[in-house]
C-alpha positions, 0 to 999 in steps of 0.5 A, spaced: 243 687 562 237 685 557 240 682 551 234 681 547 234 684 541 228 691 539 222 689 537 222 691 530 229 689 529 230 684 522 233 678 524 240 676 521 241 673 515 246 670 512 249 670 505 253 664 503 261 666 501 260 668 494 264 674 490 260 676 484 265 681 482 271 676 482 267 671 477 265 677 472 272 679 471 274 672 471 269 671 465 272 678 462 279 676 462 276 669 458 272 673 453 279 678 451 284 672 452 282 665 451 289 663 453 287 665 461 283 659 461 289 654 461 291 657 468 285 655 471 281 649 466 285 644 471 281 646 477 275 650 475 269 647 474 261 651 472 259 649 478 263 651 482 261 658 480 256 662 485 251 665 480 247 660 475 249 664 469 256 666 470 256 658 471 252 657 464 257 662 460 263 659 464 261 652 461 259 655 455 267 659 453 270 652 455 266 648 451 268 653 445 275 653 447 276 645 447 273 645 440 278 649 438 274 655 437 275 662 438 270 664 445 268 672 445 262 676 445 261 676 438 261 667 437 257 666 443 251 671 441 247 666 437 249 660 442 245 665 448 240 669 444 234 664 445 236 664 453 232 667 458 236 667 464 242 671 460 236 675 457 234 676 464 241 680 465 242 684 459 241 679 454 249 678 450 250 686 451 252 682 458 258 678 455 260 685 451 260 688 457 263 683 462 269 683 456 269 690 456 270 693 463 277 689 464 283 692 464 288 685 465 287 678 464 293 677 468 289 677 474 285 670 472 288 665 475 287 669 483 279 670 481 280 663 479 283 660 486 278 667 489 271 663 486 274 656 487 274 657 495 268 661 496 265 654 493 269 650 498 266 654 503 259 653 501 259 646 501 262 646 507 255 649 510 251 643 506 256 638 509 255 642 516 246 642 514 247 635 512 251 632 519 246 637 523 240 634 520 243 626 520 244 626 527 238 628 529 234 623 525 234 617 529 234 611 524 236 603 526 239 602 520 245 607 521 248 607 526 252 613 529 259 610 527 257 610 519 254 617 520 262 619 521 265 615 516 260 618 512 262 625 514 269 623 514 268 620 507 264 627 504 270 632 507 275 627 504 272 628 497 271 636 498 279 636 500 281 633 494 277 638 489 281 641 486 287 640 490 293 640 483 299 636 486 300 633 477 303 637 472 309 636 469 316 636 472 322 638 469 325 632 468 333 636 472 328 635 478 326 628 478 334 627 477 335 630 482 330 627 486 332 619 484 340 622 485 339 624 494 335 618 494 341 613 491 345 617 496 342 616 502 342 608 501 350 609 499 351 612 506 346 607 509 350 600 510 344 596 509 343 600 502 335 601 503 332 606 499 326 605 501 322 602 508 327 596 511 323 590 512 327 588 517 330 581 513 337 583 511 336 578 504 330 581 503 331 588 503 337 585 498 333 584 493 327 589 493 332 595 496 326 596 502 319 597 501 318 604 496 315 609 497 308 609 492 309 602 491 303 597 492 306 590 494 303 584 494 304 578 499 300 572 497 299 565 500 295 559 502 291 559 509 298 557 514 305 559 510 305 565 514 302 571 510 300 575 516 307 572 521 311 575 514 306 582 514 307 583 521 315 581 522 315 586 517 311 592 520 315 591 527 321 591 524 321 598 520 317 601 526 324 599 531 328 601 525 324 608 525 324 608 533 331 606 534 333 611 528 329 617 530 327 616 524 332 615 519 330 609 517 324 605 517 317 609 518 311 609 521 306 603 520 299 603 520 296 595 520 289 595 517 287 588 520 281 585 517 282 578 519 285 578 526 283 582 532 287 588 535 289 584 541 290 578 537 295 581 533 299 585 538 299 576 543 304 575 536 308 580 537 308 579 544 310 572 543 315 574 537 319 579 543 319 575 549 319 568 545 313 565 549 309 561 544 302 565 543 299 560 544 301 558 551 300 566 552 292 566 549 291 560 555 295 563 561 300 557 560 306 562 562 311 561 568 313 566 574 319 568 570 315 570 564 312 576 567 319 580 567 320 579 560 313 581 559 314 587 562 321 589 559 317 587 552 311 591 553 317 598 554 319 596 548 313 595 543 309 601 548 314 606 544 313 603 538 310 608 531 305 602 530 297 603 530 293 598 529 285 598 526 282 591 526 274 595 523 272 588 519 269 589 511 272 596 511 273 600 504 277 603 501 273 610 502 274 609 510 282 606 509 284 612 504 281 618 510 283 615 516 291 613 512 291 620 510 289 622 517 295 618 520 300 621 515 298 628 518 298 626 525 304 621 525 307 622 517 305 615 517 310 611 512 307 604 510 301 602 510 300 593 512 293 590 509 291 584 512 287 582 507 284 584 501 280 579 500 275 582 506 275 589 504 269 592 500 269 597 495 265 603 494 258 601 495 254 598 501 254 591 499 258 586 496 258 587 488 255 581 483 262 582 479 267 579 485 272 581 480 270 588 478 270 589 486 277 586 487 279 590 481 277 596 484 280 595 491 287 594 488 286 601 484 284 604 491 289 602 495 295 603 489 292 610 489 293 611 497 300 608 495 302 614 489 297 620 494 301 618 501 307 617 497 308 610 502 309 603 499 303 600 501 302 592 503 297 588 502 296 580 503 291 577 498 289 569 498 290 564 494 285 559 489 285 552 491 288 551 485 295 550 488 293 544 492 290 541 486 299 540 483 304 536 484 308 543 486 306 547 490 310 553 489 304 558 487 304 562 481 302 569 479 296 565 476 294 563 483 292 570 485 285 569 487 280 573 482 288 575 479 287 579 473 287 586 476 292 584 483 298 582 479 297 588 474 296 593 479 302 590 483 309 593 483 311 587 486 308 580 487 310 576 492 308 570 495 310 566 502 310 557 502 313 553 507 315 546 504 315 543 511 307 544 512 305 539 506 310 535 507 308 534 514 301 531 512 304 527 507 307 522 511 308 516 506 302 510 507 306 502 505 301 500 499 299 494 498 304 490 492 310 495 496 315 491 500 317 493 507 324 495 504 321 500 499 316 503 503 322 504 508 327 506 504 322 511 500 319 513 508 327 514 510 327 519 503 320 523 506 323 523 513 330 527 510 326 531 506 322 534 512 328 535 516 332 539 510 326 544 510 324 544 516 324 551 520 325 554 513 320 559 509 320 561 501 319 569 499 317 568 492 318 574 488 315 572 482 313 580 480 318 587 481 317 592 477 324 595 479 328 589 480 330 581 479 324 576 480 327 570 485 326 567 491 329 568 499 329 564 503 328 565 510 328 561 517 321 560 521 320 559 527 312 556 528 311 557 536 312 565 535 310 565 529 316 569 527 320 570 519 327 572 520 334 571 515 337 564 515 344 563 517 348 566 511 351 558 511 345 555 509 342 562 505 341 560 497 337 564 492 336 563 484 334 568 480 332 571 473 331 578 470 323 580 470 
């Protein structure tokens, strides 16, 4: 069958989406009733409008309107008397005539939506051009990877314009909201309201990770940071699994720091009590590998999913975030850590802190957006080392200012037991042997009193008290879990 088109047939051509019937009414309805305008202003943009002109009279009513002034055919002559754009459509006889042919305004707010999605459409086919051409070009600099990441972070953007989730909500609606919530923890015997960590005392006293909440967990390099983070994640993914999803949450891990396979040798370790080490090494016994397998059934089923890219930003974690909030209905997020993430531009700014400001801002939004608590580990300043106790403060958050305002809880994981083991007292030369012994007896106390035992320091909630947790540690599998209630002792104050 001959498929070729005859020879004096015009080839396709192909209009982008517009509707220019849709955006006269809607300027129209503007020019009789200004109040038409507070049904679409929150969404609307004058680009967003297909004709250049219509686009130039929409700006024009705005700016009117949000001086206070009254925006119609008569006002708005003198502004467009010297155009020659609007001159080449009839001049400001076009606004009489565009108010004129309207029968009613309450259909404002549909040609809004119509105008809107048409925009949508058009810059779908710029992006669609624009990977086309990308991907033909064969440029060293950027690889294929970044070209998605590109593509990814354009498509988010063109999403979230003019996606209206904000406005105001009757306050009967929040009660309600914050009432089913307070019920679901009654009925739960732990009395989580968010995403259990897995730790009874630490649960106690956050109530679970919240949703929207941006968490801090900070520490010097060796307390545990990554241990704490990962225990965390494990737990609430096995609560979620063993629930069917009543408790706990899908957990995603942005790994910035350790290796996927790195990370998933801790877990390992902690499920089989096998230390990681020894693991790593093949240093493993016959009677090792059935409890391998056992394990690996177990935290094969789990809702963890691991993403070890090194230097991400923000951009690329709030796209593939809001990916696997679709695909999964992801529930908590866990970043480790964001010292090494960057912001928006390519490299590092001169301005750290203004860097760091930002990432916080970013990764707090991701929280309120996917509406799941959202943690993130954060160094530590040297500053710590340099004191006689070494108990971090809010002050020690390294490049701090925005960290501790951004946060809605700060925590921080110290271990006395690691500075105790190298500070093992030396004799002084004017000391007598009995009082080197006597204070070496005192030092060799100390470390067995604390040893196995790690702190959870709540030194910021926003919600709720500020005190510390003790926890038990276990360094060989680099695991945190609750200390036996005889030796459980917390002190707090009211933030």
């Amino acid at each position: 069958m001959d498929t070729q088109p005859p020879p004096n047939a015009t080839p396709e051509y192909r209009t982008q989406p517009h509707n220019e019937e849709a955006e006269q009414a809607l300027l129209g309805a503007l020019l009789v009733n200004n109040r038409a305008y507070e049904k679409i202003g929150e969404f609307l943009r004058p680009e967003h409008f297909y004709s250049p002109v219509h686009g130039r009279i929409y700006s024009a009513i705005v700016s009117f309107i949000e001086r206070g002034q009254i925006a119609n055919p008569v006002t708005l002559k003198s502004y467009f008397e010297r155009d020659p754009d609007l001159t080449a459509v009839g001049g400001s006889s076009y606004l009489a005539s565009l108010a004129s042919s309207i029968v009613t305004v309450v259909n404002a707010e549909d040609y809004g939506r119509t105008l809107h999605s048409n925009y949508l459409r058009r810059q779908l086919i710029a992006i669609g051009e624009d990977i086309v051409n990308e991907a033909y070009r064969h440029d060293l600099e950027i690889s294929a990877q970044d070209q998605i990441e590109e593509a990814e972070k354009h498509l988010f953007d063109l999403a979230s314009t003019g996606d209206i989730k904000g406005g105001f909500i009757p306050i009967a609606r929040s009660l309600e909201a914050a009432i089913t919530t307070a019920e679901a923890a009654f009925r739960r015997d732990s009395n989580v309201t968010g995403v259990t960590s897995g730790l009874v005392d630490l649960d106690r006293w956050l109530g679970g990770m919240h949703r929207s909440d941006l968490i801090i967990l900070a520490g010097r390099p060796s307390m545990g940071k990554t241990a704490l983070a990962t225990n965390i994640a494990v737990n609430a993914a096995k609560a979620f699994m063993t629930s069917k999803g009543v408790d706990g949450g899908v957990v995603g891990v942005f790994s910035l720091e350790m290796s996927a396979e790195q990370l998933a040798t801790r877990v390992l370790a902690d499920e089989t009590k096998v230390p990681g080490d020894k693991i790593r090494r093949g240093e493993v016994r016959d009677s090792d590998f059935p409890r391998f397998i056992e394990a690996n059934q177990t935290l094969a089923r789990l809702p963890l999913y691991i993403d070890d890219t090194p230097g991400i930003t923000v951009g690329m974690l709030r796209t593939r975030a809001r990916r696997l909030k679709r695909t999964a209905n992801l529930g908590m997020i866990v970043v480790d850590y964001l010292q090494l993430m960057r912001g928006s531009g390519m490299n590092r700014s001169e301005n750290r802190v203004q860097e760091i400001s930002e990432i916080t801002r970013g990764l707090k939004a991701v929280a309120k957006e996917l509406d799941i608590p959202v943690i993130a580990l954060s160094q530590l300043s040297r500053a710590v080392e340099a004191r006689e106790d070494k108990r971090p403060q809010l002050a020690d958050l390294r490049e701090s200012g925005s960290i501790e305002q951004d946060a809605d809880v700060v925590m921080f994981v110290y271990r006395e037991q690691y500075y105790l083991e190298r500070a093992q007292p030396n004799r002084r030369p004017d000391e007598s042997e009995e009082k080197f012994n006597d204070r070496h007896e005192r030092w060799k106390q100390r470390c067995e009193e604390v040893y196995g035992i790690g702190e959870c320091i709540i030194a910021k909630q926003r919600h709720g008290p500020v005190g510390t947790v003790r926890l038990h540690f276990e360094g060989q599998f680099t695991k945190f879990s609750d200390l036996d209630a005889n030796h459980v002792a917390h002190s707090h104050s009211s933030e």
